[in-house]
PDB file of N, CA, C and O in Angstrom:
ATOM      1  N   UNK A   1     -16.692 -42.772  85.184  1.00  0.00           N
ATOM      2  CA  UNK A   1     -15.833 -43.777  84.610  1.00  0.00           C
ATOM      3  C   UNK A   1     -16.147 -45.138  85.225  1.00  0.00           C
ATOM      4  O   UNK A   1     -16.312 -45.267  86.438  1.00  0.00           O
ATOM      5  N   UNK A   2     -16.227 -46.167  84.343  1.00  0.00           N
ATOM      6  CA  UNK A   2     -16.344 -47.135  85.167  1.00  0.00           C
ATOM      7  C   UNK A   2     -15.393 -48.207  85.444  1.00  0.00           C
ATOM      8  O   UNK A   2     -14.476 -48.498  84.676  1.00  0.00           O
ATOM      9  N   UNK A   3     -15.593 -48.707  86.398  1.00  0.00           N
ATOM     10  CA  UNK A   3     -14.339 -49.247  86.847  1.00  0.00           C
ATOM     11  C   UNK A   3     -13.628 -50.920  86.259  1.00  0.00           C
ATOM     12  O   UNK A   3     -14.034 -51.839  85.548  1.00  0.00           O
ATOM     13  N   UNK A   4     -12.576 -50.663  86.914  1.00  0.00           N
ATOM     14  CA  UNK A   4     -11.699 -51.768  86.227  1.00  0.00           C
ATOM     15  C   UNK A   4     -12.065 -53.029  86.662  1.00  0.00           C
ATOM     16  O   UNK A   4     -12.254 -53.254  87.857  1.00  0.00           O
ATOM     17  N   UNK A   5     -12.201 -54.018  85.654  1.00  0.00           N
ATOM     18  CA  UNK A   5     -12.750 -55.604  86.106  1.00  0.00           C
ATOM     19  C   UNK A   5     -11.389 -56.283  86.098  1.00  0.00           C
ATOM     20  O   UNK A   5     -11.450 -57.436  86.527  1.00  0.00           O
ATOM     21  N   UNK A   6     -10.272 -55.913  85.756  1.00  0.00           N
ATOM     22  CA  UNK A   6      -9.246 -57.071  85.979  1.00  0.00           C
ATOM     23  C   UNK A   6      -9.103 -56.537  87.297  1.00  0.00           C
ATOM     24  O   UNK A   6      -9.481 -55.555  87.935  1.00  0.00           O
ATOM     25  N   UNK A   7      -8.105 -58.016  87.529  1.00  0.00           N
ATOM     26  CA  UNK A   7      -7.741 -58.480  89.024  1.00  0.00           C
ATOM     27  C   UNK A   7      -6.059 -57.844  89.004  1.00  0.00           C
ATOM     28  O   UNK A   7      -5.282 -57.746  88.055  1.00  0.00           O
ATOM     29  N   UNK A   8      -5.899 -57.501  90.354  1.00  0.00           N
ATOM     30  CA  UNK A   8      -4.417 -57.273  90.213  1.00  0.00           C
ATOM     31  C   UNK A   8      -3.503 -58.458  89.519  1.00  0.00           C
ATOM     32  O   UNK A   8      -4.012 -59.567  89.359  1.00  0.00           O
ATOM     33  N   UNK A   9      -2.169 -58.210  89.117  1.00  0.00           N
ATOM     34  CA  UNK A   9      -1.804 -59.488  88.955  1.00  0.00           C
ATOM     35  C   UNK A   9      -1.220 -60.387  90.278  1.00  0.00           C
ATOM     36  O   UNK A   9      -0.929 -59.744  91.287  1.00  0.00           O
ATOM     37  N   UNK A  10      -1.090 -61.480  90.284  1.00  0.00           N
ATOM     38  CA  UNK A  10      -0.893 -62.705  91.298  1.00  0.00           C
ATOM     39  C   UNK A  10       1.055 -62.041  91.802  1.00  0.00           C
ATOM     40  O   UNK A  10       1.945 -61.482  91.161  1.00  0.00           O
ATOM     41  N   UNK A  11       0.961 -62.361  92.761  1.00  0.00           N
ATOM     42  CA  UNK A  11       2.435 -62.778  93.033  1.00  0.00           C
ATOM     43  C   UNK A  11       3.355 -64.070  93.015  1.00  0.00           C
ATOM     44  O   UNK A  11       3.025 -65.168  93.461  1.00  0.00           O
ATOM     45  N   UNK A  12       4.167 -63.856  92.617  1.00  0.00           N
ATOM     46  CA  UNK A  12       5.030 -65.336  92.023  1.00  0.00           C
ATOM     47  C   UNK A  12       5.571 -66.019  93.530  1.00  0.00           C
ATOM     48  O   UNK A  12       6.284 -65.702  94.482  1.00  0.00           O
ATOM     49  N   UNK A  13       4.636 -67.297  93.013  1.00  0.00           N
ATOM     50  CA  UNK A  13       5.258 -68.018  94.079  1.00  0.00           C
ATOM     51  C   UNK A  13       6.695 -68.137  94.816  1.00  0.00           C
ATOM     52  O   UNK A  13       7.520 -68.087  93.904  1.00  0.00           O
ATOM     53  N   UNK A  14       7.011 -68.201  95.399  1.00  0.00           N
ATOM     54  CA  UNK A  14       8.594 -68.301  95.829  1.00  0.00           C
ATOM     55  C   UNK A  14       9.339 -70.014  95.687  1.00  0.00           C
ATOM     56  O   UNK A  14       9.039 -71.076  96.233  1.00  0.00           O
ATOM     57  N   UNK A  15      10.018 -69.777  95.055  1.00  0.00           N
ATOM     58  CA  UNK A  15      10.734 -71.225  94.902  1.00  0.00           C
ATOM     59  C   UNK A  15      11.350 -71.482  96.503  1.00  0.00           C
ATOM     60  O   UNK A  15      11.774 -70.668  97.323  1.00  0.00           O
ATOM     61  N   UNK A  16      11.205 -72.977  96.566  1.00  0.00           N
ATOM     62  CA  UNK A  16      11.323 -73.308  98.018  1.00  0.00           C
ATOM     63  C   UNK A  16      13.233 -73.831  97.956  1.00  0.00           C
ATOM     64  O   UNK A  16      14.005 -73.843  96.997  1.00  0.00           O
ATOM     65  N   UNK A  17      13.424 -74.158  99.237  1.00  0.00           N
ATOM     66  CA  UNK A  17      14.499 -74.177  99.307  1.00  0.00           C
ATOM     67  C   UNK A  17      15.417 -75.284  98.492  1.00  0.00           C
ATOM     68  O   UNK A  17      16.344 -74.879  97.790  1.00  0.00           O
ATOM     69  N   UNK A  18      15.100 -76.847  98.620  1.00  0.00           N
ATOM     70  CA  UNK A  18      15.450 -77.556  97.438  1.00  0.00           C
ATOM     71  C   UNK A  18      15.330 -77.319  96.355  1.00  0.00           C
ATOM     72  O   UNK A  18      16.250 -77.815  95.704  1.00  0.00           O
ATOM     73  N   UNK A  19      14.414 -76.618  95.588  1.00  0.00           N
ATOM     74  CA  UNK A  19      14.269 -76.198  94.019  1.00  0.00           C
ATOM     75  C   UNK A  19      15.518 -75.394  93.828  1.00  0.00           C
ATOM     76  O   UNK A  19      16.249 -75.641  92.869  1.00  0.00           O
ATOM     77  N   UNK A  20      15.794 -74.485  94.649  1.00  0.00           N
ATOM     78  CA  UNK A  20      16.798 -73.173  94.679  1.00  0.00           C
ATOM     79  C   UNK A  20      18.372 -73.817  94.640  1.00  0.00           C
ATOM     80  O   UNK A  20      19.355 -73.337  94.074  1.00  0.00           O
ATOM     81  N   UNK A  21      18.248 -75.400  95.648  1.00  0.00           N
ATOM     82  CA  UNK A  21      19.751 -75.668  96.201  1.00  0.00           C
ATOM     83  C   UNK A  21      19.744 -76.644  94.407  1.00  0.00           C
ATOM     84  O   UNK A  21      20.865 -76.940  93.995  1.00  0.00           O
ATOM     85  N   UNK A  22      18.708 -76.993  93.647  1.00  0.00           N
ATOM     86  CA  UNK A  22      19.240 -78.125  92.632  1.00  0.00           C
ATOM     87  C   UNK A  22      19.436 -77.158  91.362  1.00  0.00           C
ATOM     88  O   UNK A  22      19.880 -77.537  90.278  1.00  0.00           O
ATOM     89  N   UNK A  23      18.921 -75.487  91.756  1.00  0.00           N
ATOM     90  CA  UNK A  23      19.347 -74.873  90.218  1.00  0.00           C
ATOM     91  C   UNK A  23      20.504 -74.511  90.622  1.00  0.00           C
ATOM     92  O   UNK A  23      21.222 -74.347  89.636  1.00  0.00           O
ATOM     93  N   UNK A  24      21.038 -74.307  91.562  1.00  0.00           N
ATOM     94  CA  UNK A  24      22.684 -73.816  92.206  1.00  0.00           C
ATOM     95  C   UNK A  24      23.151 -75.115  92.016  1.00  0.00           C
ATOM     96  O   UNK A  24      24.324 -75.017  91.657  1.00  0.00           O
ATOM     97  N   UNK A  25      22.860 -76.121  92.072  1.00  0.00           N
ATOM     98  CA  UNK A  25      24.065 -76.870  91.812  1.00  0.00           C
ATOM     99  C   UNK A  25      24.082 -77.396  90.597  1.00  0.00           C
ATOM    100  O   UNK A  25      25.149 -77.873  90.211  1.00  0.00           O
ATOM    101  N   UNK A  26      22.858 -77.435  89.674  1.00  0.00           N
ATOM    102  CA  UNK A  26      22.668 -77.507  87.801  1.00  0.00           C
ATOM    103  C   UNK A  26      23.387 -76.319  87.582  1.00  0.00           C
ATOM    104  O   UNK A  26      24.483 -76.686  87.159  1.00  0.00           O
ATOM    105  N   UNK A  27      23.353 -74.876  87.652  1.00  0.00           N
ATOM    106  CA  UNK A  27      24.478 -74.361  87.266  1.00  0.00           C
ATOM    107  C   UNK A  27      25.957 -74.322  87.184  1.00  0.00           C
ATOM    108  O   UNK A  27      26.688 -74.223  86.199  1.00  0.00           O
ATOM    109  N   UNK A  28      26.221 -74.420  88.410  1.00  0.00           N
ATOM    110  CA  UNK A  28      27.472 -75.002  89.141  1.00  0.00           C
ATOM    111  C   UNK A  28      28.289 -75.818  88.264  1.00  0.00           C
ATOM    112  O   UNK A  28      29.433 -75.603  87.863  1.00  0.00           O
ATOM    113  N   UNK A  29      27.235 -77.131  87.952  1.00  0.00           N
ATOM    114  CA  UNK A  29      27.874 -77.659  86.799  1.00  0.00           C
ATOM    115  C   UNK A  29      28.196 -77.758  85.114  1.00  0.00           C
ATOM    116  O   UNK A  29      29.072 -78.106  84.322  1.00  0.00           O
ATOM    117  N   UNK A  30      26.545 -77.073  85.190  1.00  0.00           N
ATOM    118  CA  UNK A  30      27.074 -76.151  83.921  1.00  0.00           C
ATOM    119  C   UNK A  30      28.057 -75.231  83.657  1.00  0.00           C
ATOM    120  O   UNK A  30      28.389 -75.027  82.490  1.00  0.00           O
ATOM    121  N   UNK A  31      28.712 -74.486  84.817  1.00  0.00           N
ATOM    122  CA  UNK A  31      29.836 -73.462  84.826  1.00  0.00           C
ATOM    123  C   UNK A  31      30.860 -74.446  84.319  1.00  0.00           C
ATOM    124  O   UNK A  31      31.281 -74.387  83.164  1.00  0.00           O
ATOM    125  N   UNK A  32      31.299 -75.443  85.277  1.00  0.00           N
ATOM    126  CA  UNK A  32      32.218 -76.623  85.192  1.00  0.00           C
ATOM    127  C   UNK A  32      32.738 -77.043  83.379  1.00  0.00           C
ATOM    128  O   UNK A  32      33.817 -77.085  82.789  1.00  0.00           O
ATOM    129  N   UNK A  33      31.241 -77.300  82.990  1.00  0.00           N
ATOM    130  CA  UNK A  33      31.689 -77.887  81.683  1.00  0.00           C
ATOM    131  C   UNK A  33      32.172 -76.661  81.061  1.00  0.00           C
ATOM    132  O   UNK A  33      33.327 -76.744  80.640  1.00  0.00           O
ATOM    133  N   UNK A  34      31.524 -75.433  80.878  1.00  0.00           N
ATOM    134  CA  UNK A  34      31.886 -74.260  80.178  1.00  0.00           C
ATOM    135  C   UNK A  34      33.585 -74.019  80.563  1.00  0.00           C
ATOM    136  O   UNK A  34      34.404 -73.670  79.713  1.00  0.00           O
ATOM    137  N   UNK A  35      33.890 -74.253  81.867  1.00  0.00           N
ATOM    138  CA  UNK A  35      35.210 -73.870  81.667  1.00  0.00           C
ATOM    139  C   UNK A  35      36.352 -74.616  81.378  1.00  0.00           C
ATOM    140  O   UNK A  35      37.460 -74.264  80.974  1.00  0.00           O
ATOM    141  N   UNK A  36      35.457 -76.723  81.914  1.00  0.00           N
ATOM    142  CA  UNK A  36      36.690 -77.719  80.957  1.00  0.00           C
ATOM    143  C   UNK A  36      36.552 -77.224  79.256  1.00  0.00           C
ATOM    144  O   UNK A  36      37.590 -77.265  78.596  1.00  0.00           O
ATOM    145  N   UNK A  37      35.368 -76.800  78.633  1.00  0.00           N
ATOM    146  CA  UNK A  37      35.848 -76.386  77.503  1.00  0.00           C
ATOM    147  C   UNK A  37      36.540 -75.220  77.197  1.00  0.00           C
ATOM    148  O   UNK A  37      37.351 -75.209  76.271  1.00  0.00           O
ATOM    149  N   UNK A  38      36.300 -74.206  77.894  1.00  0.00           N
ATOM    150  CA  UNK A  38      37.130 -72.826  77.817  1.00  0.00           C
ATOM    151  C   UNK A  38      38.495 -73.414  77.664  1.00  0.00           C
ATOM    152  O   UNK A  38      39.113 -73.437  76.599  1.00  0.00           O
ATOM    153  N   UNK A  39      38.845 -73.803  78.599  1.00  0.00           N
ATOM    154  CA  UNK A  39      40.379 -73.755  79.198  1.00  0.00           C
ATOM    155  C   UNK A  39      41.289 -74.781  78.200  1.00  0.00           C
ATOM    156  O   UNK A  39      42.399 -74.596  77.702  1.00  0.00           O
ATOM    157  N   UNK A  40      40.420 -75.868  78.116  1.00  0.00           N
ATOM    158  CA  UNK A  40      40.795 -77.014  77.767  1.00  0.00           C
ATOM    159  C   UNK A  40      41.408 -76.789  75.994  1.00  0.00           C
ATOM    160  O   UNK A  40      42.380 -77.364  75.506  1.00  0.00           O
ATOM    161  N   UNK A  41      40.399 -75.681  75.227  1.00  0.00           N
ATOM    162  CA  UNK A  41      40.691 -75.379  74.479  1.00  0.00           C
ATOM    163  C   UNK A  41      42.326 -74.508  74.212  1.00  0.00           C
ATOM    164  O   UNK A  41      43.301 -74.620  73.469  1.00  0.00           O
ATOM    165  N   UNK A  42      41.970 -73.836  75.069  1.00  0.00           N
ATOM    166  CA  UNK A  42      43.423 -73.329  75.551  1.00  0.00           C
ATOM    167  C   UNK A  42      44.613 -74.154  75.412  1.00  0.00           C
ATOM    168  O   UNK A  42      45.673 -74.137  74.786  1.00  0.00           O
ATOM    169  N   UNK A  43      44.108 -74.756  76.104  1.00  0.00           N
ATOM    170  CA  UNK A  43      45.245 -75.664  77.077  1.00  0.00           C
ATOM    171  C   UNK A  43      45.725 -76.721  75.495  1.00  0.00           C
ATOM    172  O   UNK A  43      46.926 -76.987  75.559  1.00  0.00           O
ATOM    173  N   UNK A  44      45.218 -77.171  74.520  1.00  0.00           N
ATOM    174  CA  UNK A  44      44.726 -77.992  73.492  1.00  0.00           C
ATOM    175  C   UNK A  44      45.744 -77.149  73.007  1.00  0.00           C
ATOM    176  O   UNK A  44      46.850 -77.687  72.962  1.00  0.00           O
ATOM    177  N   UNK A  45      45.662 -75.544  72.493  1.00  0.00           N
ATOM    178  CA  UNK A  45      46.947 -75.146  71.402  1.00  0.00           C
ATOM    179  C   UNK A  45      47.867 -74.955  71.953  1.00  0.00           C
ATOM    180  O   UNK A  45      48.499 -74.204  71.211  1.00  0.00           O
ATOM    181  N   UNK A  46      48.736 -75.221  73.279  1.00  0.00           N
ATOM    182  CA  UNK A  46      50.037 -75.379  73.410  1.00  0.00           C
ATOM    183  C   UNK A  46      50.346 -76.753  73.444  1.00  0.00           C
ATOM    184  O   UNK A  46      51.449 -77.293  73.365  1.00  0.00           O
ATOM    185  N   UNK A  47      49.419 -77.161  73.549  1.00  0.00           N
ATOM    186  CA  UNK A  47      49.958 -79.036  73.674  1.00  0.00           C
ATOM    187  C   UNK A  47      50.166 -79.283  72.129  1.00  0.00           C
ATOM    188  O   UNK A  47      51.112 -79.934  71.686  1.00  0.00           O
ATOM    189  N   UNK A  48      49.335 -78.787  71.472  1.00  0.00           N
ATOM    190  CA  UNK A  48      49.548 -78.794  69.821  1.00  0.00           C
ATOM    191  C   UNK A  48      48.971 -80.528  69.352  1.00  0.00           C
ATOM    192  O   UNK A  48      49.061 -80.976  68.209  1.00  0.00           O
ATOM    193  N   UNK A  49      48.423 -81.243  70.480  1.00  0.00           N
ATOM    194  CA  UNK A  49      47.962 -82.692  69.844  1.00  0.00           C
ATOM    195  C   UNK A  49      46.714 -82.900  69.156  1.00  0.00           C
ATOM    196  O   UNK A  49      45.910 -82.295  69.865  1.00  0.00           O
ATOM    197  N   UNK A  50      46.304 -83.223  68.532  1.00  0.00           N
ATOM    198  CA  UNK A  50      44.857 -82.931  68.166  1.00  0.00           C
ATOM    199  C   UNK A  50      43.697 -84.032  69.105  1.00  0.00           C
ATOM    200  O   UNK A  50      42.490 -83.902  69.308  1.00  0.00           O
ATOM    201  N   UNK A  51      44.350 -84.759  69.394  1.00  0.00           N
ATOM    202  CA  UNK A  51      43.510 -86.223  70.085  1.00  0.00           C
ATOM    203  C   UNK A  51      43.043 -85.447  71.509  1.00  0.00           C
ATOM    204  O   UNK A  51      41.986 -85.651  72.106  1.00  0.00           O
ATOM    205  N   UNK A  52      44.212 -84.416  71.932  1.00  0.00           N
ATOM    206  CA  UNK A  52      43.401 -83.288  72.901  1.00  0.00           C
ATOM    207  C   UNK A  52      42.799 -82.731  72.920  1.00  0.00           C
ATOM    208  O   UNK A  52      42.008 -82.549  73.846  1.00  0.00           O
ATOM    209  N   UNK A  53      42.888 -81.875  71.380  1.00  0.00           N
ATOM    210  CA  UNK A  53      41.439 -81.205  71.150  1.00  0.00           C
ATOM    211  C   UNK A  53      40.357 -81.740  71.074  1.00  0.00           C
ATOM    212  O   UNK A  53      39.333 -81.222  71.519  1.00  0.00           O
ATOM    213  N   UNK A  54      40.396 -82.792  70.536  1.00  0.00           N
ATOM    214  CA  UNK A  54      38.894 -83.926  70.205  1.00  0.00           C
ATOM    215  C   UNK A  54      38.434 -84.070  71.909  1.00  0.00           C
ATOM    216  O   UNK A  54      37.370 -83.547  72.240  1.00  0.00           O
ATOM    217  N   UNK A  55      39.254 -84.776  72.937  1.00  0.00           N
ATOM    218  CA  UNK A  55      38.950 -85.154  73.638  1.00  0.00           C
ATOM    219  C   UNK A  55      38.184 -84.148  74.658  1.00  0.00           C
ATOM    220  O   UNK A  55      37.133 -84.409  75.245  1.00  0.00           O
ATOM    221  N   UNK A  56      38.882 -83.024  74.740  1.00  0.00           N
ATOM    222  CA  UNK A  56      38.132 -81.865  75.157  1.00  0.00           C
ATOM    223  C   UNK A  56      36.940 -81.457  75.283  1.00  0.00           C
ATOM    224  O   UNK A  56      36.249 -81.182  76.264  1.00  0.00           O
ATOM    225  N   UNK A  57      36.675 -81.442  73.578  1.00  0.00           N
ATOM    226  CA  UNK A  57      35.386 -80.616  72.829  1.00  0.00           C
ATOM    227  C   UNK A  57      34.796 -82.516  73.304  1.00  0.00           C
ATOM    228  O   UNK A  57      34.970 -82.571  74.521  1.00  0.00           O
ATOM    229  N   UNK A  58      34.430 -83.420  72.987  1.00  0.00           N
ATOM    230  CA  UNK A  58      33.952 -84.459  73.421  1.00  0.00           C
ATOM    231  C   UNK A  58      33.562 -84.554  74.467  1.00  0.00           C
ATOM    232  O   UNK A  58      32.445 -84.981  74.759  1.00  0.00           O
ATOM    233  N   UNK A  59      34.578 -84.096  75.389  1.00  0.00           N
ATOM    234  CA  UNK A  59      34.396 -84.705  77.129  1.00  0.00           C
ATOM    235  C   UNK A  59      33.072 -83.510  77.301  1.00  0.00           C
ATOM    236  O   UNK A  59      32.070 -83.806  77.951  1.00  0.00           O
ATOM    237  N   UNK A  60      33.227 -82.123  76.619  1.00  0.00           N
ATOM    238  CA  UNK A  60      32.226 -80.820  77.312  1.00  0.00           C
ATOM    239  C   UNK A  60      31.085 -81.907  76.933  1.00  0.00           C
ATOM    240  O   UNK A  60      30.276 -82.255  77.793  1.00  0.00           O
ATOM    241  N   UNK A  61      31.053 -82.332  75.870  1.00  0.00           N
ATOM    242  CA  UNK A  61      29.314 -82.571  74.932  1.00  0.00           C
ATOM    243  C   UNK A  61      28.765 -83.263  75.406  1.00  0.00           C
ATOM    244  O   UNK A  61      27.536 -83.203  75.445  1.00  0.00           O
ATOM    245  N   UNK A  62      29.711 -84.538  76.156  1.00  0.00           N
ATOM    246  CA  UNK A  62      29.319 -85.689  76.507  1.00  0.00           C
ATOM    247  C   UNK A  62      28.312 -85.366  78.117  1.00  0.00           C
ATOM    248  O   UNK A  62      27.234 -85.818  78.504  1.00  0.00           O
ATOM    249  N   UNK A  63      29.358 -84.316  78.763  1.00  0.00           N
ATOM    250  CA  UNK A  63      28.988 -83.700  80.041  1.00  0.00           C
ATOM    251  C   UNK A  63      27.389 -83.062  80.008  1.00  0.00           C
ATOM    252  O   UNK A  63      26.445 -83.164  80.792  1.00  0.00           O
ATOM    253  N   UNK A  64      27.569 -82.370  78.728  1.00  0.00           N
ATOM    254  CA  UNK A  64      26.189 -81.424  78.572  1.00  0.00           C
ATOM    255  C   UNK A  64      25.428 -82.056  77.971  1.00  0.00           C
ATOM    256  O   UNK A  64      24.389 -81.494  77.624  1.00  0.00           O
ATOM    257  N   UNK A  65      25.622 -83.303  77.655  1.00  0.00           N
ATOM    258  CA  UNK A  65      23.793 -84.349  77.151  1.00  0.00           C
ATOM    259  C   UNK A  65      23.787 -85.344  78.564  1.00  0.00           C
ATOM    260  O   UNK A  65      22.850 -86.073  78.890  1.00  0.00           O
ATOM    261  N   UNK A  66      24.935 -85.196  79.226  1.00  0.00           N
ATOM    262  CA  UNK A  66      24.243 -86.064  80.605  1.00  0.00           C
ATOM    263  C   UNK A  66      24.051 -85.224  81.471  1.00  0.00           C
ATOM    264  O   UNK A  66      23.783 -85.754  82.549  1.00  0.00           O
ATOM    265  N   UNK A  67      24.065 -84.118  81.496  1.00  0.00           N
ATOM    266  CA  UNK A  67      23.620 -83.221  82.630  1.00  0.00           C
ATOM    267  C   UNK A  67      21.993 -83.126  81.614  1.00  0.00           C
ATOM    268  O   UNK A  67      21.081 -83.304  82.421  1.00  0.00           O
ATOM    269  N   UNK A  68      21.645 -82.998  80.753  1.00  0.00           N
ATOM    270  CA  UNK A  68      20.730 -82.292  80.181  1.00  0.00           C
ATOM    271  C   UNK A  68      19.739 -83.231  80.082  1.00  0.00           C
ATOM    272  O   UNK A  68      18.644 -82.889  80.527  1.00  0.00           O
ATOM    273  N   UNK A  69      19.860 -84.533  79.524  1.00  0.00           N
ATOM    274  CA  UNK A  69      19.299 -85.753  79.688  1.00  0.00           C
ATOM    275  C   UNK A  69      18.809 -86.300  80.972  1.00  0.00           C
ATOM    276  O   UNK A  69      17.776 -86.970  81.005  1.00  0.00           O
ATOM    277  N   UNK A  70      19.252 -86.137  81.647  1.00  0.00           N
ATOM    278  CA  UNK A  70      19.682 -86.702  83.363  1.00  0.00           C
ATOM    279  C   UNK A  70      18.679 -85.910  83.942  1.00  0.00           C
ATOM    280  O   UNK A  70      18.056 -86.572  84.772  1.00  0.00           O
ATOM    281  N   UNK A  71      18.153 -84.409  83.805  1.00  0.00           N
ATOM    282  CA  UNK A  71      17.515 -84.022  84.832  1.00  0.00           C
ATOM    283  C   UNK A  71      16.213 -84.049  84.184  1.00  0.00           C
ATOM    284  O   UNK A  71      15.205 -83.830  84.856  1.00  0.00           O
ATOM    285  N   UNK A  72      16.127 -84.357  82.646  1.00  0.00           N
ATOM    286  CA  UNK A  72      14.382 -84.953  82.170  1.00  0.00           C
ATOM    287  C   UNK A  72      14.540 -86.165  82.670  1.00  0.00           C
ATOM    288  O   UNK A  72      14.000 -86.217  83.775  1.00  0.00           O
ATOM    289  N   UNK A  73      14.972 -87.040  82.401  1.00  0.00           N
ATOM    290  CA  UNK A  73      14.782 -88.245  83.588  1.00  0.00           C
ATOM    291  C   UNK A  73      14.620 -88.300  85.186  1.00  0.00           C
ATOM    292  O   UNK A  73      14.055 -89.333  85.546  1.00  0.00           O
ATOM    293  N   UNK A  74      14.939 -87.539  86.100  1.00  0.00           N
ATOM    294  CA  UNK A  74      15.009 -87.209  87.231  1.00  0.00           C
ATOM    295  C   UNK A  74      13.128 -86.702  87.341  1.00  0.00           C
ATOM    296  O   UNK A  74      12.399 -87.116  88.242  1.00  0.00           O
ATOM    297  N   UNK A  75      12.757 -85.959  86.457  1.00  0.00           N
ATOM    298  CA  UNK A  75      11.668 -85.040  86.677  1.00  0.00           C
ATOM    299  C   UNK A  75       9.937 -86.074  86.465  1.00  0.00           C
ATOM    300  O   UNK A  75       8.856 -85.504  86.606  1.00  0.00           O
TER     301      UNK A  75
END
């Protein structure tokens, strides 16, 4: 039989310690917005106002194109 010409595969680099501390804290805040909208929604049908609901669903979107925007600019 003859033998195998591929190479083992590589091992994955290890993400270093700042890469690790800025996806823990990009999540972090992604959790944040997920739960001002979770809650907020909530929170929106006992208040029964609608200018709350808007402001809510607004404040998440606004959060998640400047978190999302913000770190292609950063890069």
């Amino acid at each position: 039989m003859p033998e195998s010409t591929t190479t083992p595969p590589s091992q994955p680099m290890p993400i270093d310690a700042r890469q690790r501390k800025a996806n823990r804290r990009t999540g972090l805040l992604l959790l944040a917005i997920a739960l001002l909208f979770f809650f907020g929604i909530i929170v929106s049908r006992f208040i029964d106002d609608p200018v709350v609901s808007i402001g809510v669903v607004g404040g998440a979107v606004l959060l998640y194109l400047v978190v999302a925007i913000g770190r292609h600019l950063i890069k």
